[in-house]
VOLONU-810833 format. One record per residue (C-alpha): residue number from 1; chain; x, y, z. Coordinates in steps of 0.1 Angstrom, whole numbers. Example, Ala and Ser with C-alpha at 12.3 -4.5 7.8 and 13.67 -1.06 7.14 Angstrom:
+-------+-------+-------+-------+-------+
: kolza : tordo :     u :     v :     w :
+-------+-------+-------+-------+-------+
:     1 :     A :   123 :   -45 :    78 :
:     2 :     A :   137 :   -11 :    71 :
+-------+-------+-------+-------+-------+
//
This chain:
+-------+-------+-------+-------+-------+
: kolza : tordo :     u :     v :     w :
+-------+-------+-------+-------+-------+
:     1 :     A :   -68 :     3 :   291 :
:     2 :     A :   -58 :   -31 :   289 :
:     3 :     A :   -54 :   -32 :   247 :
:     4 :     A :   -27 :   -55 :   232 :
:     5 :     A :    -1 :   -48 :   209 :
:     6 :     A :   -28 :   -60 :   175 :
:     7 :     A :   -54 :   -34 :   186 :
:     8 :     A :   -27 :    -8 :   190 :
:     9 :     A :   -14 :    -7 :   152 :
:    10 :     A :   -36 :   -24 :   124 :
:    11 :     A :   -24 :   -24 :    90 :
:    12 :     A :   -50 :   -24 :    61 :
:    13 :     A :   -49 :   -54 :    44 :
:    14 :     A :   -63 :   -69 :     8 :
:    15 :     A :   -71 :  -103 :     1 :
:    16 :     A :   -82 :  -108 :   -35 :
:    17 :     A :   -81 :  -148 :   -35 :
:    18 :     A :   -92 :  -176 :    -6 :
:    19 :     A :   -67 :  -199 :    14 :
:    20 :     A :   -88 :  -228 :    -5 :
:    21 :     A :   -85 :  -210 :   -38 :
:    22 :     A :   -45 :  -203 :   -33 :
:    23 :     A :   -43 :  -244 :   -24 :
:    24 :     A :   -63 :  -251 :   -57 :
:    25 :     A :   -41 :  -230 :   -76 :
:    26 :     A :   -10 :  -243 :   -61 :
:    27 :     A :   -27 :  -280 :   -68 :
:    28 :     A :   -35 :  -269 :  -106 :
:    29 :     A :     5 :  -252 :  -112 :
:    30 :     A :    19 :  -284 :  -100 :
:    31 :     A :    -5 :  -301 :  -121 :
:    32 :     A :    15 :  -281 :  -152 :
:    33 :     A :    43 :  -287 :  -143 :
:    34 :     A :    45 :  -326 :  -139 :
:    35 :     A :    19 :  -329 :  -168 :
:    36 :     A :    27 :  -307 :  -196 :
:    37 :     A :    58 :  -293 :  -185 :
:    38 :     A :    81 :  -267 :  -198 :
:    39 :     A :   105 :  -263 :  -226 :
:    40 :     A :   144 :  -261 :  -218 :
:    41 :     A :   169 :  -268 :  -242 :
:    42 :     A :   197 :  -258 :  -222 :
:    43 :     A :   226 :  -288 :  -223 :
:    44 :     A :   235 :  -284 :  -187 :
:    45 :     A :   201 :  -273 :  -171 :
:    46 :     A :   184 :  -306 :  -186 :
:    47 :     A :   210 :  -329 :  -169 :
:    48 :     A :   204 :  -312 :  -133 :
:    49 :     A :   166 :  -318 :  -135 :
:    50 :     A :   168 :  -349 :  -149 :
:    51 :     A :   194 :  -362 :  -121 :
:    52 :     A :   171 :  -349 :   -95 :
:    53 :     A :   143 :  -365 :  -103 :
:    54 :     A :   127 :  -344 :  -131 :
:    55 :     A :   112 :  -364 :  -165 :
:    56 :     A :   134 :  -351 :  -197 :
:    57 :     A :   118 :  -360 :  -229 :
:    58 :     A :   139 :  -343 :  -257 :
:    59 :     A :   135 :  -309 :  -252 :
:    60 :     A :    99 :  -309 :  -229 :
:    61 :     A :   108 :  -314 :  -187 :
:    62 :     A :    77 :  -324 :  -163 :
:    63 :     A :    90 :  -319 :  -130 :
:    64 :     A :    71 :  -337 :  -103 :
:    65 :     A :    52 :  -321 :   -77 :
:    66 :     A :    76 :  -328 :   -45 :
:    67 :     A :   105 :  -313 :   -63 :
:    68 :     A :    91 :  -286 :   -73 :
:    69 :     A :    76 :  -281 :   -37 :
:    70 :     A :   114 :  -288 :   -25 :
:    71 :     A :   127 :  -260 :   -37 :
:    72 :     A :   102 :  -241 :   -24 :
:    73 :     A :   111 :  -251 :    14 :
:    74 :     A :   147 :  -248 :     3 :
:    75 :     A :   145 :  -209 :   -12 :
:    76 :     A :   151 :  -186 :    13 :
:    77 :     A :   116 :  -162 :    26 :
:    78 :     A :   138 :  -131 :    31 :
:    79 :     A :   161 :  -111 :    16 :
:    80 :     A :   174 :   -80 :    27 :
:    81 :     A :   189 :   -54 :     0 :
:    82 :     A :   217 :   -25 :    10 :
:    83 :     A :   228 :     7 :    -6 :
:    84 :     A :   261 :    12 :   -24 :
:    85 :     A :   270 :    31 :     7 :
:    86 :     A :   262 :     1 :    32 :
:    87 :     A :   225 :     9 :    42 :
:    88 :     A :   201 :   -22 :    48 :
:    89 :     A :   173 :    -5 :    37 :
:    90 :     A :   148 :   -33 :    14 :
:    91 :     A :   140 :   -61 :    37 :
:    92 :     A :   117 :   -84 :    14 :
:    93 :     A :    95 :  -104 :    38 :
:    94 :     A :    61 :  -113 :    47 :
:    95 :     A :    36 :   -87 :    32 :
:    96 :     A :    59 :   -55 :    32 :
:    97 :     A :    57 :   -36 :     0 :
:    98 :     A :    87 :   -16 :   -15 :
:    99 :     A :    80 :     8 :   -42 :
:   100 :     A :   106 :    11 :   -76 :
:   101 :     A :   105 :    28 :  -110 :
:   102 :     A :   102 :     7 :  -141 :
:   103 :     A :   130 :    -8 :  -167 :
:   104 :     A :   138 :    -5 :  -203 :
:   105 :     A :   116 :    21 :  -221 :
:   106 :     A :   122 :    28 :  -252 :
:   107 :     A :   115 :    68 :  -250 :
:   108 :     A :   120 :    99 :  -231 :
:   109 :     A :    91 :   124 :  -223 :
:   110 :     A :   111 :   162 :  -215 :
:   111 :     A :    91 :   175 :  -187 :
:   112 :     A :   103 :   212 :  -205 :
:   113 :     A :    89 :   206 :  -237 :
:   114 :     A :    62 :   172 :  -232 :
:   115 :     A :    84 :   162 :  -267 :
:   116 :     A :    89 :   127 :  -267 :
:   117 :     A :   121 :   112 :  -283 :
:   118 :     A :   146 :    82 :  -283 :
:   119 :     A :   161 :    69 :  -250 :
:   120 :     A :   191 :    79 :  -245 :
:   121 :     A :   224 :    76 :  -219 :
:   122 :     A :   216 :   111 :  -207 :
:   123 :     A :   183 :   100 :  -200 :
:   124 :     A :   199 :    73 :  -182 :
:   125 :     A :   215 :    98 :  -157 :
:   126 :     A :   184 :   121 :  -149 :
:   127 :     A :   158 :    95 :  -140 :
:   128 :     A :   185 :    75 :  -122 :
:   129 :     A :   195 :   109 :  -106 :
:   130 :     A :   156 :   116 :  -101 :
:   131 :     A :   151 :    80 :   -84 :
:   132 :     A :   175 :    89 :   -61 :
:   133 :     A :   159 :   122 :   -50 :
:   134 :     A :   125 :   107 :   -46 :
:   135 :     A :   129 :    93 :    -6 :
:   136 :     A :    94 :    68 :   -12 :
:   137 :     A :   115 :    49 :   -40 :
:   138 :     A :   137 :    31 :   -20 :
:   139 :     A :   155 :     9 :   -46 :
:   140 :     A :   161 :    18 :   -88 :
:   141 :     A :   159 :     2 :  -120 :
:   142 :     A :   178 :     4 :  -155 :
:   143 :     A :   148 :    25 :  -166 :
:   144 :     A :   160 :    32 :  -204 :
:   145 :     A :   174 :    17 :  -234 :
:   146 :     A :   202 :    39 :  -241 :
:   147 :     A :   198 :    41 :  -279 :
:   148 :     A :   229 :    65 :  -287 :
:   149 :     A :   255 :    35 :  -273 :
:   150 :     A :   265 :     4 :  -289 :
:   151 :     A :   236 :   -23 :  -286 :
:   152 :     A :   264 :   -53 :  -276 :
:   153 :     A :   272 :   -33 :  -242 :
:   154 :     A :   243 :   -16 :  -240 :
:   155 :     A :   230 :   -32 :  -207 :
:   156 :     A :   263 :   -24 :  -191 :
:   157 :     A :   268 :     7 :  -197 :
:   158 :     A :   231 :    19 :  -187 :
:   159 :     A :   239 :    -1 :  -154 :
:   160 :     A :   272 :    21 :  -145 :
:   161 :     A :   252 :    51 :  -148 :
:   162 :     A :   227 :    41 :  -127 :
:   163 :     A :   252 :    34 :  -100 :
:   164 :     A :   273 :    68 :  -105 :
:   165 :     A :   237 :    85 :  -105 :
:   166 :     A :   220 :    66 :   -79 :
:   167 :     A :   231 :    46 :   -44 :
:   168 :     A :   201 :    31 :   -43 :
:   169 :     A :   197 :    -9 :   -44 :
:   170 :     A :   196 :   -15 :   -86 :
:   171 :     A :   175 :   -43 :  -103 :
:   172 :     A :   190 :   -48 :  -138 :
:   173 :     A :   183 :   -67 :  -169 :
:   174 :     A :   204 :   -76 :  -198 :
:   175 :     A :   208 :   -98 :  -226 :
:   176 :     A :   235 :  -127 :  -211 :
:   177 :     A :   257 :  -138 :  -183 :
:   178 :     A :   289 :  -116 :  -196 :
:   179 :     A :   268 :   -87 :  -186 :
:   180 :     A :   256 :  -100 :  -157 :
:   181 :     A :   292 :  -110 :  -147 :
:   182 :     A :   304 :   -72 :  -155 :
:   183 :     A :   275 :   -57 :  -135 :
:   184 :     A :   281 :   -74 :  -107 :
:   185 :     A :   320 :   -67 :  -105 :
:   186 :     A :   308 :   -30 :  -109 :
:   187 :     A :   284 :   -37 :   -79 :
:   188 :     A :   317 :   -56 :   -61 :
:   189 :     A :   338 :   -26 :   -63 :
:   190 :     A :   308 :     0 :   -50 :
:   191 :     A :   296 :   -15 :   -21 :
:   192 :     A :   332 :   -29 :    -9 :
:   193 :     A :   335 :   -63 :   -19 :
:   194 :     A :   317 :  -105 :   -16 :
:   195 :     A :   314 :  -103 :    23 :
:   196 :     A :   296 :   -66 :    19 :
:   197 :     A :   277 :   -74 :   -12 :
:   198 :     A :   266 :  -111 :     4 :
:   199 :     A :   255 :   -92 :    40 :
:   200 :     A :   233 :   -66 :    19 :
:   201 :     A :   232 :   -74 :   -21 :
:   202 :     A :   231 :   -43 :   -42 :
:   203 :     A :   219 :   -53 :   -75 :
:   204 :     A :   190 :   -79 :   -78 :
:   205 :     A :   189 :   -94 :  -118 :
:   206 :     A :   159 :   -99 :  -139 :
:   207 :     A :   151 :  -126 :  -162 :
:   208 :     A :   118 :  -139 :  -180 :
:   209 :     A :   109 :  -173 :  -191 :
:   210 :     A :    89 :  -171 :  -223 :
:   211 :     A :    50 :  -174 :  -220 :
:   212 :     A :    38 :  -198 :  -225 :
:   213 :     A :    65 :  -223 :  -205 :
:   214 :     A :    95 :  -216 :  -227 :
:   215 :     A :   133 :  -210 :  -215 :
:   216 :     A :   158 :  -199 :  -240 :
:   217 :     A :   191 :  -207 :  -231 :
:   218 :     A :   204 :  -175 :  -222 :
:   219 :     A :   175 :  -171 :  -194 :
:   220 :     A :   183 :  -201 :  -178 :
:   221 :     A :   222 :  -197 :  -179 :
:   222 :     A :   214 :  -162 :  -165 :
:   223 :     A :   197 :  -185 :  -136 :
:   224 :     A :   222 :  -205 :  -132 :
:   225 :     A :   246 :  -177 :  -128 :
:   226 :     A :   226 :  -162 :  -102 :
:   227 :     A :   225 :  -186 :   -82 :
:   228 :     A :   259 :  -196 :   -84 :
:   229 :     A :   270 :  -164 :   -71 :
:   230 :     A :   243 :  -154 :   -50 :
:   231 :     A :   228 :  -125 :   -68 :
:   232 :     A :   191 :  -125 :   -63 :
:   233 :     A :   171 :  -133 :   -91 :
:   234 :     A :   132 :  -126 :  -102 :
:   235 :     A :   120 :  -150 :  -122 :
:   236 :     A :    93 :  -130 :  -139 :
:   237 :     A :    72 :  -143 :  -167 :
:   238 :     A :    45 :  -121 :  -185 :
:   239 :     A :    17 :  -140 :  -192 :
:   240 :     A :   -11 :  -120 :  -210 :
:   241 :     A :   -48 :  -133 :  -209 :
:   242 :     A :   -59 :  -142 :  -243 :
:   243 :     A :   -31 :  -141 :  -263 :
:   244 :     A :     1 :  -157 :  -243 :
:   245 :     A :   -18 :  -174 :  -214 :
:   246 :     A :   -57 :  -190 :  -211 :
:   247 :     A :   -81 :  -158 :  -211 :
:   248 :     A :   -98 :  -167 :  -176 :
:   249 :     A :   -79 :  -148 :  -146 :
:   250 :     A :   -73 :  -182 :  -126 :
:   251 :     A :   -59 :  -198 :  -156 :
:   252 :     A :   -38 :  -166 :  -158 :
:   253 :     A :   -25 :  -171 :  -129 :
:   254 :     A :   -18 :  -212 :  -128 :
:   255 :     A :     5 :  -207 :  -160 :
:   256 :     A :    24 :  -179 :  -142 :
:   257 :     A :    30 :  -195 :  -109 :
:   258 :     A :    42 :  -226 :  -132 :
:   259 :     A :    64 :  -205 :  -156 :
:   260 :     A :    85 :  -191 :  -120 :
:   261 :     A :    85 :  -223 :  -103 :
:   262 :     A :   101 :  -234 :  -128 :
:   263 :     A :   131 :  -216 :  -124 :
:   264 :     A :   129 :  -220 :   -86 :
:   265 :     A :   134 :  -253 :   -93 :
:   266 :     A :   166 :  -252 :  -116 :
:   267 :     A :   179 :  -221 :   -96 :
:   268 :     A :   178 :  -242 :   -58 :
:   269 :     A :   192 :  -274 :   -78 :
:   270 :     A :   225 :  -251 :   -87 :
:   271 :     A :   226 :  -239 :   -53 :
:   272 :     A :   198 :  -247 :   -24 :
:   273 :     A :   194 :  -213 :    -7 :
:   274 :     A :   205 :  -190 :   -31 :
:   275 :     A :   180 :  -162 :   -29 :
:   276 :     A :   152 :  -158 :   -55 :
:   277 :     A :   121 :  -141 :   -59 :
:   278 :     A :    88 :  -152 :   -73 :
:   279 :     A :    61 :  -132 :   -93 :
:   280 :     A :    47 :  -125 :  -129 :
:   281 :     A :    36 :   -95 :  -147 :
:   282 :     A :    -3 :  -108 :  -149 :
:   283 :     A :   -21 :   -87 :  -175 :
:   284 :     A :   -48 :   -86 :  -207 :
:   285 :     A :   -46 :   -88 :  -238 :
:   286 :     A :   -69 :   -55 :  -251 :
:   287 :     A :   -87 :   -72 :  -279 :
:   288 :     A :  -100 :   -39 :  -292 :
:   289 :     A :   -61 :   -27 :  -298 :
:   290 :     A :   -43 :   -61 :  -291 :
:   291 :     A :   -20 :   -41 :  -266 :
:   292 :     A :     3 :   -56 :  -240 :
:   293 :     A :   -20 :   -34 :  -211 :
:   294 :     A :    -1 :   -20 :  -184 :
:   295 :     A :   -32 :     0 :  -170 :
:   296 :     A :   -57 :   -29 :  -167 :
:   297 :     A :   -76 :   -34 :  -135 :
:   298 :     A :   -74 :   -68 :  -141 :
:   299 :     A :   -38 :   -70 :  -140 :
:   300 :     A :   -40 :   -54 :  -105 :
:   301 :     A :   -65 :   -81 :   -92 :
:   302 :     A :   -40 :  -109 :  -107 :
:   303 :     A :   -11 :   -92 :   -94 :
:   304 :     A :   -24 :   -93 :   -56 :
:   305 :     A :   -34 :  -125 :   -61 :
:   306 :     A :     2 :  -140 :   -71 :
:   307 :     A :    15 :  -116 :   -42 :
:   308 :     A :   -12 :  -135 :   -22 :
:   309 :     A :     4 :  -169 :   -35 :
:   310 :     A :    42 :  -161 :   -27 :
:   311 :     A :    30 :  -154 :     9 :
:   312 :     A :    14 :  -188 :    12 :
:   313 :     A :    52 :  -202 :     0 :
:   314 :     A :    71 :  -180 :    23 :
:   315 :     A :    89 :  -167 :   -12 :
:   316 :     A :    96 :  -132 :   -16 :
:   317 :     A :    78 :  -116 :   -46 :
:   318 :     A :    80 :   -90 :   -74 :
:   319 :     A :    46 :   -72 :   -81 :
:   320 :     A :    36 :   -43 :  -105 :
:   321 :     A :    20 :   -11 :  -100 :
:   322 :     A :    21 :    26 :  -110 :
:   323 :     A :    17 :    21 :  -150 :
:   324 :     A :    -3 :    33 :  -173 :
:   325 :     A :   -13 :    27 :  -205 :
:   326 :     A :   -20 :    69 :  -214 :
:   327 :     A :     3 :    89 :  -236 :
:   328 :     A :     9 :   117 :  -214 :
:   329 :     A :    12 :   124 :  -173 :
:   330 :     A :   -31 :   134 :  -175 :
:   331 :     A :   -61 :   117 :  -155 :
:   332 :     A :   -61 :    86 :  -165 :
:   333 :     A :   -24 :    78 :  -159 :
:   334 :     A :   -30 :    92 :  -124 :
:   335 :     A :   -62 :    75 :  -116 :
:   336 :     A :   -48 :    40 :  -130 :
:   337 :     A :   -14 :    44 :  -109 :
:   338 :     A :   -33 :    55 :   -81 :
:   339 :     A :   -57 :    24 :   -78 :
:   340 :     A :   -23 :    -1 :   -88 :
:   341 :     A :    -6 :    12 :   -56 :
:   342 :     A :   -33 :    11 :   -32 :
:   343 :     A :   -39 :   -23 :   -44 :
:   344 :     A :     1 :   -32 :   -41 :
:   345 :     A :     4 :   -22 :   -10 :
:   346 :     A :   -28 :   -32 :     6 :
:   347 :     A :   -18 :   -70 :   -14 :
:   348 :     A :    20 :   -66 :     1 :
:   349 :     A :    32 :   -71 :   -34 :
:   350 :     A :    72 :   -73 :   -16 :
:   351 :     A :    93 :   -52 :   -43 :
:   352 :     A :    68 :   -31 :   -65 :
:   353 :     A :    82 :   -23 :   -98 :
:   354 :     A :    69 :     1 :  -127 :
:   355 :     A :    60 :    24 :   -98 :
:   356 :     A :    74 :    58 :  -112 :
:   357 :     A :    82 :    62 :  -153 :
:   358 :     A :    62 :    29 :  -172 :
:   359 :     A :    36 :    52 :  -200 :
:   360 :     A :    18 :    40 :  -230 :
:   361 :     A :    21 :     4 :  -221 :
:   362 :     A :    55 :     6 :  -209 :
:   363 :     A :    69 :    22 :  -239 :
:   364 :     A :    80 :    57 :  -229 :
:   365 :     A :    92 :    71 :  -197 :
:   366 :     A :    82 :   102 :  -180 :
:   367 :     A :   100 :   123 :  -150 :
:   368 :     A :    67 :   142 :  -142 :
:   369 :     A :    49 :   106 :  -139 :
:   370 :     A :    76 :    97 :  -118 :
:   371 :     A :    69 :   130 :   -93 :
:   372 :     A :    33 :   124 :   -97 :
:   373 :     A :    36 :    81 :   -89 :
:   374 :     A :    60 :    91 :   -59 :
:   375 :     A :    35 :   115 :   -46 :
:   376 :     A :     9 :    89 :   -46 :
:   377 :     A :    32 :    60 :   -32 :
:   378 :     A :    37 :    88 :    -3 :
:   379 :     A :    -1 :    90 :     0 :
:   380 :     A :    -8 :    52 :     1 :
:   381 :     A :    22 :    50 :    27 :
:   382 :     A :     3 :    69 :    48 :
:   383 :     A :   -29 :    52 :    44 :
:   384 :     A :   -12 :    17 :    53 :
:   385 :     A :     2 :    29 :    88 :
:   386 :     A :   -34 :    28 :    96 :
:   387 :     A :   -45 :    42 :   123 :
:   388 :     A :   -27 :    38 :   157 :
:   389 :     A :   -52 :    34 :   187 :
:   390 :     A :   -32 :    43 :   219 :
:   391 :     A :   -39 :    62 :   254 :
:   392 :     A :   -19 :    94 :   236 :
:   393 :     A :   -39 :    89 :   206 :
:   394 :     A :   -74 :    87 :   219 :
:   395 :     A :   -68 :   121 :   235 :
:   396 :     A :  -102 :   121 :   258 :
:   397 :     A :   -79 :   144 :   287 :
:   398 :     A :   -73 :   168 :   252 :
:   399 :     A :  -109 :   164 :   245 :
:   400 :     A :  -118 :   172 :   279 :
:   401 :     A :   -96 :   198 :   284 :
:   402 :     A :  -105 :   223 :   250 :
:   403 :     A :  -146 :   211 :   261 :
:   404 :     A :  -176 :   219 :   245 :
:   405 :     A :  -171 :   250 :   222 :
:   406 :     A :  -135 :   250 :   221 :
:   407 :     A :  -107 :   246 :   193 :
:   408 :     A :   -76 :   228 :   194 :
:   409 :     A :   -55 :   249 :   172 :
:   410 :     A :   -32 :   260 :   196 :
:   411 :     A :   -31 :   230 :   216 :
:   412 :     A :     7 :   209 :   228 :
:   413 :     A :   -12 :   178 :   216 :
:   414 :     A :   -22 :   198 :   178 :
:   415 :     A :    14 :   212 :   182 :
:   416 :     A :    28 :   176 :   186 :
:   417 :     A :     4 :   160 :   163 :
:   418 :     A :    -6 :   177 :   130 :
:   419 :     A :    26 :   169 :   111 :
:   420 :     A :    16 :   131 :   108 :
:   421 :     A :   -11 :   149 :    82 :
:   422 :     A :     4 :   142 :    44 :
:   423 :     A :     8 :   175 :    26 :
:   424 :     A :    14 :   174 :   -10 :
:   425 :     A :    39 :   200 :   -31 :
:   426 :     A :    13 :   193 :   -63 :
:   427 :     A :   -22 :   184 :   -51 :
:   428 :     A :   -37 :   215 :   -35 :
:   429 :     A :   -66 :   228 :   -14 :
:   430 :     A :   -67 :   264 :   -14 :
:   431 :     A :  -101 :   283 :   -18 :
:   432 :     A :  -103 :   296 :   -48 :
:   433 :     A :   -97 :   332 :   -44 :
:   434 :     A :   -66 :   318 :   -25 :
:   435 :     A :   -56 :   302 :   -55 :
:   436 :     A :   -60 :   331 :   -84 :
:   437 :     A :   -35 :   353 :   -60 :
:   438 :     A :   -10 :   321 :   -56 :
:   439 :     A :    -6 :   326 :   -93 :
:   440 :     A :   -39 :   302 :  -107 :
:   441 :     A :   -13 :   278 :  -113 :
:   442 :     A :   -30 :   245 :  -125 :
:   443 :     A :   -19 :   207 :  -115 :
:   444 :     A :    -2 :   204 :  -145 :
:   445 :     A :    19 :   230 :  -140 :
:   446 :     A :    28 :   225 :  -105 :
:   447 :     A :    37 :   192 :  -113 :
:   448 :     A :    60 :   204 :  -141 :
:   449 :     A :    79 :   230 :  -116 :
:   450 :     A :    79 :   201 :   -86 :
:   451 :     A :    99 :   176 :  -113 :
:   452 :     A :   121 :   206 :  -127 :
:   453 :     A :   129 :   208 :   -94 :
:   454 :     A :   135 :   176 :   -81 :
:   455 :     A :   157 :   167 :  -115 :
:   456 :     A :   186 :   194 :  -101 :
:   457 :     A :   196 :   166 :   -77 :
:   458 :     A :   223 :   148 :   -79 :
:   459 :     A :   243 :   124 :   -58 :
:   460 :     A :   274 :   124 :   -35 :
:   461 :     A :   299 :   119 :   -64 :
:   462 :     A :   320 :    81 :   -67 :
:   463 :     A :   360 :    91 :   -59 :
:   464 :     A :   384 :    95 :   -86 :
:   465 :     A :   402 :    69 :   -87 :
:   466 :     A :   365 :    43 :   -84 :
:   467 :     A :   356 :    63 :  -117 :
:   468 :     A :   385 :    54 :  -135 :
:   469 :     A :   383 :    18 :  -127 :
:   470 :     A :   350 :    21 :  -138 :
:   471 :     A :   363 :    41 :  -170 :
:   472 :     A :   391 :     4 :  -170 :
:   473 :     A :   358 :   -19 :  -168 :
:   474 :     A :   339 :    -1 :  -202 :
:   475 :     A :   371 :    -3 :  -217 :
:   476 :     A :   375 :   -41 :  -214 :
:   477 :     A :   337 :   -42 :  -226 :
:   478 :     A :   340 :   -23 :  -263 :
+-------+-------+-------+-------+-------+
//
C-alpha cells in the first residue's frame, strides 16, 4: 500500500512549550547564570570554574554563556543502565520514558491494617522486594528512611537492602562522598566489577543544589565524585513557585534549568563526558497550606516542559510523576498519578521517578499505591504504542471475510489479536450481577489482595559468600 515506516507506528506525543519559547528560556537561564550566578563555596570546585573561564567573586560564580553551553556539547545524550545480573535494560535517550518508585519517605502505610508508622529497614526490603515484582518499573530507588538503624550509615545500609532485595538498576541518595564511595563498591562487587559496571552502570546517584542557586559543599564534592568515577549523576533542584523560585511558571522553570546547569558545568570540568542527567522537581507552593505539592497539575506542565528542554540539549533527563499529595491510596491519589503519567510519558520525561510509593506530599510510602501507580504506568504503556497501521492490521480480507452480519469471535485474526487488549487484576468490568456472585468485592479491596499478593515476591537470592562480604563492608561502616 505504499506506506512508510512513520505512518506505520506513531507514538503520541506532548509538547507543553514552543521551539522559540525553549530558545528564550535557554537565552533567560544563561542570562542567570553569567549575571547573578550561583553560590559555591567549595575550595576546589571554585578554582576549576574560575581556571576555565568562570567569574569567582568570593563565594558568588557567574559562569559565561559558552561555558556553560560547552558542557552541554561535551555531556554525553545517552546513557544506558544494566541490572545487577548484566541486563541493559534503561536506555536514556531521546524522548523514551522509564518509570521508577520514589526515595526517602519518612513512613510506612501496611496495606493489612492502612496503619501508618515510622520507616523502617524491613520496610526497606518489602517495597524494594515489591519494585522488583512490578515488571513496568524497570529500575528502583532507596524508597525509605530506615529510622530503626543508625542515622551516620543510614544511606548505606538502606542501599544494601535494596540490592539484596532488588536486581533492578538503583538510584540512591545519601548525605556525602563516603557513602557514595561504599555504595558503589557494593554495586562493584554485584554486577562483576569497573569494566561491567562502566558497560551498563547499576546505580545512578542523586544530589540537589539548593533553590534558590545554592551548593553546599557536600553536593558539589558528591559531583565531583561522580564524575570522577563515572557514576551517573542527576543534578536535581526543587524549585517551588512562590516560595523557593519566582511564582510565574517560566520563571519556574529558568531558575531550575540554571540551578542543573550549574553542575553540568562543574561535573564536565572534572571529567568531559562523564554521564549526567538534567531535570528539576518543578512544583507550587499551596498558599492555602504552604505545602511542598507533589500532586499539582502545574508541576506536571513544568515537568514536561524541562523534559521538553533536556531534549533540545541532547541531555538525558529526570522527570516526576505518580505522586500525590492524598493521605491514603483513594480517588484523588489515583486521578492525580494517573494524569502525571500520561503527561510523563506523552512529554518523554527519560527516567520517571516518584512513579509508585510518594503520598502526602512525598511523606509516606504506600505498597497498594505502588500496585495501583504500576497498573496505570501499564495502561499509559499501552496508550503510547499507539496504534500500528499495517496491511495485517487494517484487516479489510478479515472484514470481508466475517461480512455484513457476522462476528469475529472465533476468528485466527481475534485469536491472534485480542491479547494486545490491557486487562487489569484491579479495575474491573463485570455487569453487575456478575459482580455480587464474584464476591461484590470493591476496588479497594481488590487492590489490597493484588499488593498482598504481589509483596510474597522475592528475588533470586545473592550467594553466600557475596552476603558475607557484604556483612565485611557494614562492618567497616559502624
Amino acid at each position: 500500500m505504499g506506506m512508510t515506516t512513520d505512518e506505520l507506528y506513531f507514538k503520541p506525543r506532548l509538547q507543553v512549550v514552543s521551539e522559540d519559547q525553549i530558545a528564550q528560556i535557554h537565552m533567560a537561564t544563561l542570562d542567570v547564570l553569567e549575571r547573578t550566578g550561583v553560590k559555591i563555596t567549595h575550595p576546589k570546585a571554585l578554582e576549576i570554574l574560575a581556571g576555565a573561564g568562570a567569574a569567582v567573586n568570593g563565594d558568588r560564580v557567574r559562569i559565561p554563556a559558552w561555558l556553560v553551553e560547552d558542557a552541554i556539547r561535551k555531556a554525553p545524550s545517552r546513557i544506558v543502565l544494566g541490572t545487577r545480573t548484566g541486563e541493559r535494560n534503561v536506555f536514556l535517550e531521546r524522548d523514551k520514558s522509564y518509570f521508577g518508585p520514589s526515595l526517602d519517605c519518612v513512613d510506612y502505610q501496611d496495606p493489612r491494617t492502612h496503619k501508618r508508622s515510622r520507616f523502617i529497614s524491613e520496610h526497606v526490603k518489602t517495597t524494594a522486594a515489591l519494585c522488583d515484582a512490578l515488571p513496568h518499573f524497570q529500575w528502583c530507588m532507596t524508597i525509605g528512611m530506615a529510622d530503626d538503624v543508625p542515622a551516620d550509615i543510614a544511606d548505606r545500609i538502606i542501599a544494601r537492602n535494596v540490592f539484596e532485595n532488588c536486581v533492578k538498576p538503583l538510584v540512591f541518595c545519601c548525605k556525602d562522598t563516603n557513602s557514595i564511595k561504599d555504595t558503589y563498591e557494593m554495586a562493584l562487587l554485584l554486577c562483576g566489577g569497573r569494566e561491567a559496571f562502566d558497560a551498563a552502570p547499576t546505580i545512578v546517584h542523586y544530589s540537589e543544589p539548593i533553590s534558590p542557586l545554592v551548593y553546599f559543599d557536600p553536593a558539589i564534592e558528591k559531583v565531583m565524585y561522580c564524575a570522577e568515577k563515572g557514576i551517573p549523576l542527576i543534578n536535581f533542584p526543587a524549585p517551588q513557585c512562590c516560595g523557593s523560585s519566582p511564582a510565574t511558571f517560566a520563571g519556574a522553570l529558568v531558575q531550575a534549568s540554571a540551578e542543573s546547569l550549574s553542575g553540568l558545568v562543574v561535573h564536565q570540568l572534572v571529567n568531559p563526558g562523564a554521564p549526567f542527567i538534567y531535570g528539576a522537581f518543578t512544583t507550587i507552593m499551596d498558599m492555602r497550606s504552604t505545602i511542598f505539592s507533589y500532586g499539582a497539575v502545574e508541576m506536571s506542565l513544568m515537568t514536561a516542559a524541562m523534559a521538553q528542554m533536556a531534549q533540545s540539549y541532547g541531555l538525558p533527563f529526570f522527570g516526576t510523576a505518580g505522586a500525590t499529595d492524598a493521605k491514603f491510596c483513594d480517588a484523588q491519589a489515583g486521578a492525580e498519578a494517573a494524569l502525571q503519567i500520561l503527561s510523563a510519558a506523552a512529554a518523554g520525561s527519560g527516567l520517571v521517578h516518584d512513579c509508585s510509593s510518594w503520598m502526602d506530599h512525598g511523606s509516606v510510602a504506600s505498597p497498594e499505591f505502588m500496585v495501583l501507580v504500576h497498573d496505570i504506568v501499564d495502561s499509559v504503556d499501552h496508550y503510547m504504542q499507539g496504534i500500528p497501521v499495517t496491511e495485517e492490521t487494517l484487516a479489510l480480507d478479515v472484514i470481508h471475510r466475517v461480512g455484513p452480519g457476522g462476528h469475529y469471535l472465533q476468528d485466527p485474526h481475534t485469536l491472534k489479536h485480542f491479547k494486545t487488549i490491557k486487562y487489569s487484576d484491579i479495575f474491573e468490568r463485570m455487569v453487575y450481577d456478575q459482580w455480587k456472585t464474584a464476591g461484590a468485592k470493591t476496588f479497594e479491596q481488590r487492590l489490597q489482595a493484588e499488593t498482598l499478593k504481589k509483596m510474597e515476591h522475592r528475588p533470586e537470592p545473592l550467594p553466600a559468600d557475596t552476603i558475607k562480604l557484604l556483612d565485611e563492608m557494614q562492618a567497616g561502616w559502624e
